[in-house]
N, CA, C and O of each residue as an XYZ file, in Angstrom:
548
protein
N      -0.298     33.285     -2.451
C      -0.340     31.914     -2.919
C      -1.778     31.402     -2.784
O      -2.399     31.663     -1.754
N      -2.461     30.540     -3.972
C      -3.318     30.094     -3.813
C      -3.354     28.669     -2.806
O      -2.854     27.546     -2.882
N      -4.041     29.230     -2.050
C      -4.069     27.539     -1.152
C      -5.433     26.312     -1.782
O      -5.540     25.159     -1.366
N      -6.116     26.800     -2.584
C      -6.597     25.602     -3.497
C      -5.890     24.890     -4.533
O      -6.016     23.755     -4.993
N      -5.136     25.825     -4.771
C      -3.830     24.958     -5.951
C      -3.265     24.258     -4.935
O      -3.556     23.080     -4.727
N      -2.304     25.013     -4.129
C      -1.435     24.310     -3.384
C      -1.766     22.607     -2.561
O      -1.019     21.674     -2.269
N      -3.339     22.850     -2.400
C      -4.189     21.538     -1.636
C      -3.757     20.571     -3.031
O      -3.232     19.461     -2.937
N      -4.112     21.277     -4.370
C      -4.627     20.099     -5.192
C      -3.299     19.779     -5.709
O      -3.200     18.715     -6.320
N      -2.351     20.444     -5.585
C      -0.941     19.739     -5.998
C      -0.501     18.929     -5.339
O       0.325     18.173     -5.850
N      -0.862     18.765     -3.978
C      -0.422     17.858     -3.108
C      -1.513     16.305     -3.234
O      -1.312     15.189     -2.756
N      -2.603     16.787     -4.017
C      -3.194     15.315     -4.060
C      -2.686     15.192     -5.039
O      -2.233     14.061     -4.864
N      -2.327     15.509     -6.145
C      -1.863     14.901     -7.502
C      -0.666     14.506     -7.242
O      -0.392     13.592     -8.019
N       0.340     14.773     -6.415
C       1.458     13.960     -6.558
C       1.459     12.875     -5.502
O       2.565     12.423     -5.206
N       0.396     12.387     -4.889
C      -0.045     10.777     -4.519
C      -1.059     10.025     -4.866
O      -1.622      9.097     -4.287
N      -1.302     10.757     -6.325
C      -2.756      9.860     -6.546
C      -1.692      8.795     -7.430
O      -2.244      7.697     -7.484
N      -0.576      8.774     -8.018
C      -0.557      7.273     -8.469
C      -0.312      6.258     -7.611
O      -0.565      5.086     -7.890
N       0.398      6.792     -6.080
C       0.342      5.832     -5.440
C      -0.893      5.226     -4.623
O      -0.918      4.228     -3.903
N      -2.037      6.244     -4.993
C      -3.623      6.043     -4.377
C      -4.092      5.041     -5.392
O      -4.657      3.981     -5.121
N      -3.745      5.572     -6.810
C      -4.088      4.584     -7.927
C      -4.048      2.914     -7.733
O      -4.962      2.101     -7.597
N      -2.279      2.727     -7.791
C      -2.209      1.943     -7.285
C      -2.599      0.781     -6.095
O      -3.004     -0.380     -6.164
N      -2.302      1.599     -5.093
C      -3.102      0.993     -4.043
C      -5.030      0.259     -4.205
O      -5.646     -0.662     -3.669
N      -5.302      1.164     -5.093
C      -6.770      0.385     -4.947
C      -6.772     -0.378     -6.253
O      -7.732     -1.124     -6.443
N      -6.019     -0.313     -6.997
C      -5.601     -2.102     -8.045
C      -4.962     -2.925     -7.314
O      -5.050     -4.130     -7.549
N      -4.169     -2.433     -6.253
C      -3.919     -3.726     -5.396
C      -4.405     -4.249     -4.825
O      -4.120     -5.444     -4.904
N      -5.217     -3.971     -4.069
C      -6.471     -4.486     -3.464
C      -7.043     -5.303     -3.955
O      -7.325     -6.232     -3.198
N      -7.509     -5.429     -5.387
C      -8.516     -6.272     -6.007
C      -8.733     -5.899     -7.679
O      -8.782     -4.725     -8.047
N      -8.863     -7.111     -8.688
C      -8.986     -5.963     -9.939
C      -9.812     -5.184    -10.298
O     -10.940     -5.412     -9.862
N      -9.656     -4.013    -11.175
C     -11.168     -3.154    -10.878
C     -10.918     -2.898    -12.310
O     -10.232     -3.467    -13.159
N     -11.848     -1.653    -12.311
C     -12.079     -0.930    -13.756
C     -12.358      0.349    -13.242
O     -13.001      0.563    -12.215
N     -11.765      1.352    -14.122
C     -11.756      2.715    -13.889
C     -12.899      3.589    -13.081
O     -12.606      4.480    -12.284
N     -14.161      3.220    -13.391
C     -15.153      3.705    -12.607
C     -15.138      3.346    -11.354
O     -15.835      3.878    -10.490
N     -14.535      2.643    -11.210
C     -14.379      1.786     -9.321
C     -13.243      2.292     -8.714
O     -13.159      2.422     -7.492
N     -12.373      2.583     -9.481
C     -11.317      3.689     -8.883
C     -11.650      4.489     -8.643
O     -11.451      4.794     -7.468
N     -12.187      5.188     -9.252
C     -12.805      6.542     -9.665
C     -13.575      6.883     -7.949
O     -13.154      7.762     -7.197
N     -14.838      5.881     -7.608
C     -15.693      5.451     -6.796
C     -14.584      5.184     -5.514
O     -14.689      5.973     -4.575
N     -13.820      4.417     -5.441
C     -13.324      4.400     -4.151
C     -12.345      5.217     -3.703
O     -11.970      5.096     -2.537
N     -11.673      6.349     -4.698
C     -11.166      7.524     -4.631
C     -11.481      8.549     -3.997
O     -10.748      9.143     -3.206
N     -12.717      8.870     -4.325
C     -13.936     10.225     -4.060
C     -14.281     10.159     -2.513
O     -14.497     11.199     -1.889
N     -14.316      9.229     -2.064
C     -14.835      9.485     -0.353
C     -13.244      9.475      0.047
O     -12.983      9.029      1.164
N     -12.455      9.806     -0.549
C     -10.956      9.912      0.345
C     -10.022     11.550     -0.166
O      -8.854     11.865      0.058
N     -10.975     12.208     -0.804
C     -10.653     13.484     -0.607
C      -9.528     13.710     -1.609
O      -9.101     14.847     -1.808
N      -9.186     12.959     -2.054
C      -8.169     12.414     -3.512
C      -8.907     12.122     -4.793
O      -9.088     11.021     -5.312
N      -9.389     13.582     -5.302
C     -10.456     13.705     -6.846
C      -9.716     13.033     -8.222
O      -8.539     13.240     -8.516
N     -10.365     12.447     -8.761
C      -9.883     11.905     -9.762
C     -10.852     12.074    -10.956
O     -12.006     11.644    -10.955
N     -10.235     12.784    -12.035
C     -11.562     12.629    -13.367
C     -10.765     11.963    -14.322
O      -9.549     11.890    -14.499
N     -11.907     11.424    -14.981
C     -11.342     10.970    -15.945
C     -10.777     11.195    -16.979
O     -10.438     10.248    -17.689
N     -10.550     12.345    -17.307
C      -9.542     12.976    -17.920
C      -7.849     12.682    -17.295
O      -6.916     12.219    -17.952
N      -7.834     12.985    -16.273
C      -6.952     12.581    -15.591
C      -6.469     10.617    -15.039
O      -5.369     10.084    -15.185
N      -7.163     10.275    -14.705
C      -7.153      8.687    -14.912
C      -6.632      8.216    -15.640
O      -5.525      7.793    -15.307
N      -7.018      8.025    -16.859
C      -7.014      7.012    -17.872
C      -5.540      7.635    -18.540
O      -4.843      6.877    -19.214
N      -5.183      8.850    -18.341
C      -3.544      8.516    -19.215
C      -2.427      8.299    -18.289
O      -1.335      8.024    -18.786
N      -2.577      8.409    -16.632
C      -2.014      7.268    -15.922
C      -2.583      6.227    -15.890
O      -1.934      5.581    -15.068
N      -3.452      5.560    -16.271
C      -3.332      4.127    -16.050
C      -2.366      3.781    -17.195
O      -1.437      2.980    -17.092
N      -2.808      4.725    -18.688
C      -1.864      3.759    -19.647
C      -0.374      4.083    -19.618
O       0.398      3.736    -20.512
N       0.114      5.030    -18.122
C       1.487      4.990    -18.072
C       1.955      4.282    -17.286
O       3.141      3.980    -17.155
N       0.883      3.887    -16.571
C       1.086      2.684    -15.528
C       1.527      1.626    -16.139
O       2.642      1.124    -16.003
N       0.326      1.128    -17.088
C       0.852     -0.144    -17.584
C       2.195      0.396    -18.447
O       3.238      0.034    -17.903
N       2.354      1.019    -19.416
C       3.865      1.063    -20.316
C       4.973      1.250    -19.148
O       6.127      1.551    -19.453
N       4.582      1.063    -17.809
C       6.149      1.060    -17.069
C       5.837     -0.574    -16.309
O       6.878     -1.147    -15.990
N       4.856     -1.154    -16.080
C       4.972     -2.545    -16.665
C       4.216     -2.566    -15.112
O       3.917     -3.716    -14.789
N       3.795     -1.373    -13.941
C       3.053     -1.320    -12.844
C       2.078     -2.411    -13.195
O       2.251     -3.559    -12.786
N       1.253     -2.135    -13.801
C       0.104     -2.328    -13.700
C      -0.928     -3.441    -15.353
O      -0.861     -2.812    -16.409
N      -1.612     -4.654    -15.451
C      -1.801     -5.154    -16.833
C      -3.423     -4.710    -16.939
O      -3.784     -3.665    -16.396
N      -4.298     -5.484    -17.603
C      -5.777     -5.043    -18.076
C      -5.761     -6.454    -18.983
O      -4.890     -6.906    -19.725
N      -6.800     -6.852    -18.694
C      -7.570     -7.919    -19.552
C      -9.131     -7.014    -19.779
O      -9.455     -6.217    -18.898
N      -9.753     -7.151    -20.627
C     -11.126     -6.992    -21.450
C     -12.076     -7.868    -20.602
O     -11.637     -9.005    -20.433
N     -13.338     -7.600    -19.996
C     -14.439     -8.826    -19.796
C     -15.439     -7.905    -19.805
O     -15.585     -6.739    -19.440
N     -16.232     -8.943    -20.439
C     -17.777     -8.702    -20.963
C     -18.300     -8.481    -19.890
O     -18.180     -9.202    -18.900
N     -19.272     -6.934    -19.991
C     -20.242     -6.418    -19.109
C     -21.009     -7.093    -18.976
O     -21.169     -7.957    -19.838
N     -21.931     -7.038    -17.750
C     -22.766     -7.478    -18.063
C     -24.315     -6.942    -18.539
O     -25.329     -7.573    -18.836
N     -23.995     -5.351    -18.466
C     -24.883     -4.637    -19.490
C     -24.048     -3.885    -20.025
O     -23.302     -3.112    -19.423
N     -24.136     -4.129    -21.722
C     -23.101     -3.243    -21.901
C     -21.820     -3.440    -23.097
O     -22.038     -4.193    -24.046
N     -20.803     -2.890    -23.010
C     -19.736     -3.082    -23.905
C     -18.553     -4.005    -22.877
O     -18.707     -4.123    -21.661
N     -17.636     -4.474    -23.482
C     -16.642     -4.798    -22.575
C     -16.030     -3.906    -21.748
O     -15.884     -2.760    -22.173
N     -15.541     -4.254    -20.381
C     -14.272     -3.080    -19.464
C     -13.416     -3.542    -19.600
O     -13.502     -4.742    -19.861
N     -11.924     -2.875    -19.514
C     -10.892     -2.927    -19.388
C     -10.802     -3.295    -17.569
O     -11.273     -2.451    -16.807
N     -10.343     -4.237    -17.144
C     -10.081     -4.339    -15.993
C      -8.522     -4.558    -15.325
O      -8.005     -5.550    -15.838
N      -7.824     -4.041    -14.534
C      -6.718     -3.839    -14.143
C      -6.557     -4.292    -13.412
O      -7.465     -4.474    -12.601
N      -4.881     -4.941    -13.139
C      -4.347     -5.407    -11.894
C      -3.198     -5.335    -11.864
O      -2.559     -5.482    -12.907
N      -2.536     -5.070    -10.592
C      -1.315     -5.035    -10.071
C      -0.065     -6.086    -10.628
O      -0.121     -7.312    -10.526
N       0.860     -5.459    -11.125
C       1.789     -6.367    -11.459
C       2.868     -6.837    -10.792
O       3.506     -5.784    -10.783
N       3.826     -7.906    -10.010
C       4.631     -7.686     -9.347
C       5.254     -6.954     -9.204
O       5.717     -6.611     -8.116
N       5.490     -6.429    -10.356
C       6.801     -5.062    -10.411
C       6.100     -4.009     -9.546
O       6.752     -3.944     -8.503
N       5.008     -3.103     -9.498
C       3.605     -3.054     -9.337
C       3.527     -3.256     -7.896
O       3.709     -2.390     -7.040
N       3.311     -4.171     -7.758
C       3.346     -4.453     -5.906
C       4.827     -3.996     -5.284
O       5.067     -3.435     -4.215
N       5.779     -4.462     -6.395
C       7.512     -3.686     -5.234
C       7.031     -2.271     -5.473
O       6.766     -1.654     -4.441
N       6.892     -1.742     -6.409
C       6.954     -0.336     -6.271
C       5.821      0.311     -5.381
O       6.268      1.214     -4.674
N       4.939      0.160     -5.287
C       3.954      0.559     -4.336
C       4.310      0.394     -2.683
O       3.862      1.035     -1.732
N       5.147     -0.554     -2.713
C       5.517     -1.021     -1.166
C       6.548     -0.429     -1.092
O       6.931     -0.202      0.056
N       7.568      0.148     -2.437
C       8.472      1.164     -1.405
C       8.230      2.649     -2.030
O       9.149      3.467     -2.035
N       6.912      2.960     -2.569
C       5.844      4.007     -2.535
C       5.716      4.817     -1.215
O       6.111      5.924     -0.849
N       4.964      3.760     -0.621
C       4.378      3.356      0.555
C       5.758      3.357      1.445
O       5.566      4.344      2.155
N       6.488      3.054      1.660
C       7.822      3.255      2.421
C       8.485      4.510      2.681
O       9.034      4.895      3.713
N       8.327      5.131      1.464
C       8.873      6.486      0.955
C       7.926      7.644      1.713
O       8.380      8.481      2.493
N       6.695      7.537      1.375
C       5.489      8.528      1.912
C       5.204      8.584      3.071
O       4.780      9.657      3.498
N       5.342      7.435      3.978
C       5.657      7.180      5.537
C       6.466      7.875      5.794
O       6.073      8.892      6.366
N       7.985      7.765      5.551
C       8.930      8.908      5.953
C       9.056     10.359      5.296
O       9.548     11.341      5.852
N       8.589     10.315      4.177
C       8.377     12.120      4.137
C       7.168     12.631      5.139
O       7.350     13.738      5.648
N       5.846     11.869      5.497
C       4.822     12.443      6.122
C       5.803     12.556      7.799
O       6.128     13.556      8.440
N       5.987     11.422      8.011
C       7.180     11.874      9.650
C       7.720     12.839      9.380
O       7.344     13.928      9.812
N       8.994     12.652      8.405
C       9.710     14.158      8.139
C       8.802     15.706      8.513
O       8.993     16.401      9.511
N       7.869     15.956      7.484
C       6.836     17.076      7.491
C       5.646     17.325      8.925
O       5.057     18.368      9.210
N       5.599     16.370      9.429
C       5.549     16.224     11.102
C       6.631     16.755     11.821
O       6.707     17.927     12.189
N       7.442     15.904     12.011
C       8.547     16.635     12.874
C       8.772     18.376     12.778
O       8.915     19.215     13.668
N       8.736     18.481     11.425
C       9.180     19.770     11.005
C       7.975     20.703     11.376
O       8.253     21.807     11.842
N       6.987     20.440     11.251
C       5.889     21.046     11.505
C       5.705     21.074     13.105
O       5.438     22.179     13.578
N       5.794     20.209     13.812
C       5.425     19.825     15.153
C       7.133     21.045     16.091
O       7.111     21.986     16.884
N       8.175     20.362     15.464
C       9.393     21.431     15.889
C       9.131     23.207     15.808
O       9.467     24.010     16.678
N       8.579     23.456     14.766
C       8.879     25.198     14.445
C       7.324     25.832     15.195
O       7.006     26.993     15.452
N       6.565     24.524     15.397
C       5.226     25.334     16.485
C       5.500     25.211     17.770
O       4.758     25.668     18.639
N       6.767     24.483     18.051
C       7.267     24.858     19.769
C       8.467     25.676     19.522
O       9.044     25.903     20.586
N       8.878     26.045     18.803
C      10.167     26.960     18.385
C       9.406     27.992     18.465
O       8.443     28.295     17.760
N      10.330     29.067     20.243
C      10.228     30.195     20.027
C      10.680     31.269     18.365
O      11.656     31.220     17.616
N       9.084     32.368     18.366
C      10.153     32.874     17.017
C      11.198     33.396     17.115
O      12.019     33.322     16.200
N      11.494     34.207     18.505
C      12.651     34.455     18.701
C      13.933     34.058     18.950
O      15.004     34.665     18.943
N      13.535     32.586     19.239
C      14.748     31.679     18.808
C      14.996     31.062     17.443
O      16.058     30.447     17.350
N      14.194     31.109     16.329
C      13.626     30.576     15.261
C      15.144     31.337     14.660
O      16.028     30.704     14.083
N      15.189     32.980     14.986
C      15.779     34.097     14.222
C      16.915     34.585     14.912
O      17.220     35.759     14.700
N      17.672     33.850     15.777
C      18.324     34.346     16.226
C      19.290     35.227     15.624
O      19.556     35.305     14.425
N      19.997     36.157     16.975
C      21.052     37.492     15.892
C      22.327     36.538     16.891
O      23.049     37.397     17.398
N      22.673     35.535     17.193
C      23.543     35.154     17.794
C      24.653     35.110     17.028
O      24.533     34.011     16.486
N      25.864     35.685     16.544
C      26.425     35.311     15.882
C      27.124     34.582     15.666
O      27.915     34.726     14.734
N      27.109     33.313     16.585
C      27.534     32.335     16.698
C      26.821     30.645     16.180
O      27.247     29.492     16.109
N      25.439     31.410     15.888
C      24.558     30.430     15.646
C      24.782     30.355     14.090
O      25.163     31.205     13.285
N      24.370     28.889     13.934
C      24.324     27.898     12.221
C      23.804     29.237     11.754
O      23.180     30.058     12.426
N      24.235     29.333     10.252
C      22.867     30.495      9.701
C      21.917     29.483      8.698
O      22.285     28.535      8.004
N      20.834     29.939      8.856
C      19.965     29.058      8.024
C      20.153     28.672      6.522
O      20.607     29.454      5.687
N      19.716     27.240      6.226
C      20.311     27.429      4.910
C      18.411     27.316      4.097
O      17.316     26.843      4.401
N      19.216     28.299      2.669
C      18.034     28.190      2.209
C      18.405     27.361      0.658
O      19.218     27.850     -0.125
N      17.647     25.998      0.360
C      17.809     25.580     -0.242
C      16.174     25.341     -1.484
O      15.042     25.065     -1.088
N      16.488     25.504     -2.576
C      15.630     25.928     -3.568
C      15.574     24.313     -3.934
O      16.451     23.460     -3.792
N      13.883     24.169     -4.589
C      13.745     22.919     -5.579
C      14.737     23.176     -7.134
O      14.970     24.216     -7.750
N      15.330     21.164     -7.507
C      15.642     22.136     -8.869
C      14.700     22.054     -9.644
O      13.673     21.413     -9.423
N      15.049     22.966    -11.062
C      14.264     22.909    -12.003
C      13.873     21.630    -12.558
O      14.706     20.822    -12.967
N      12.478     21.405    -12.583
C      12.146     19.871    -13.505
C      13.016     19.580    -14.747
O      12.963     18.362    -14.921
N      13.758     20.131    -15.647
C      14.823     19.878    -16.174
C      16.451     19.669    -16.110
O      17.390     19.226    -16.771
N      16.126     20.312    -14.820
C      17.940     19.844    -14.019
C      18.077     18.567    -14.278
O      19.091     17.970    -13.917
């Protein structure tokens, strides 16, 4: 397994709630996301950006008004929409308890003897192994 994929799959499935979070904060424009993204180890290009923001807004997260640069062409500038703020706060609710979850679990199986990990007891639970479903299930 590649562990550079594996790193970067795990930032891509919280950068909309990273997204978010820094339109909540204050309104910005894509380069300022972009900018307060990058020192948090959560890469963002703009290739990638800009067709979540415009799925942001078509699910009603997030709006954009136009204002004149002041060198320059107009920006699109963004902000949080109520809908937008609930969802981010139970974003944010959600990611708290999976990161505990993945703690515990992590913190449990590094004090778990392996030889208790595997037991041949035949009396013991047998492990269950449960698969992701398919993105089309």
């Amino acid at each position: 397994m590649d562990l550079e994929n594996a790193k970067a799959q795990m930032r891509k499935g919280v950068l909309e709630m990273c997204v978010l979070a820094v339109i909540a904060g204050r309104e910005t424009y894509p380069p300022e996301i972009i900018g307060k993204l990058e020192g948090t180890n959560v890469l963002v290009k703009e290739g990638t950006l800009y067709p979540l923001l415009i799925r942001l807004k078509n699910d009603g997260l997030v709006d954009y008004i136009w204002r004149e640069g002041v060198k320059g062409p107009p920006r699109k500038y963004f902000t949080i929409t109520e809908n937008g703020r609930k969802f981010l706060e139970e974003l944010t609710d959600s990611w708290k308890e999976l990161v505990q979850a993945v703690n515990q679990t992590i913190e449990h199986n590094a004090s778990t003897d392996v030889g208790e990990a595997f037991s041949t007891d035949p009396g013991a639970p047998r492990p269950l192994h449960i698969e992701p479903l398919p993105p089309d299930a």
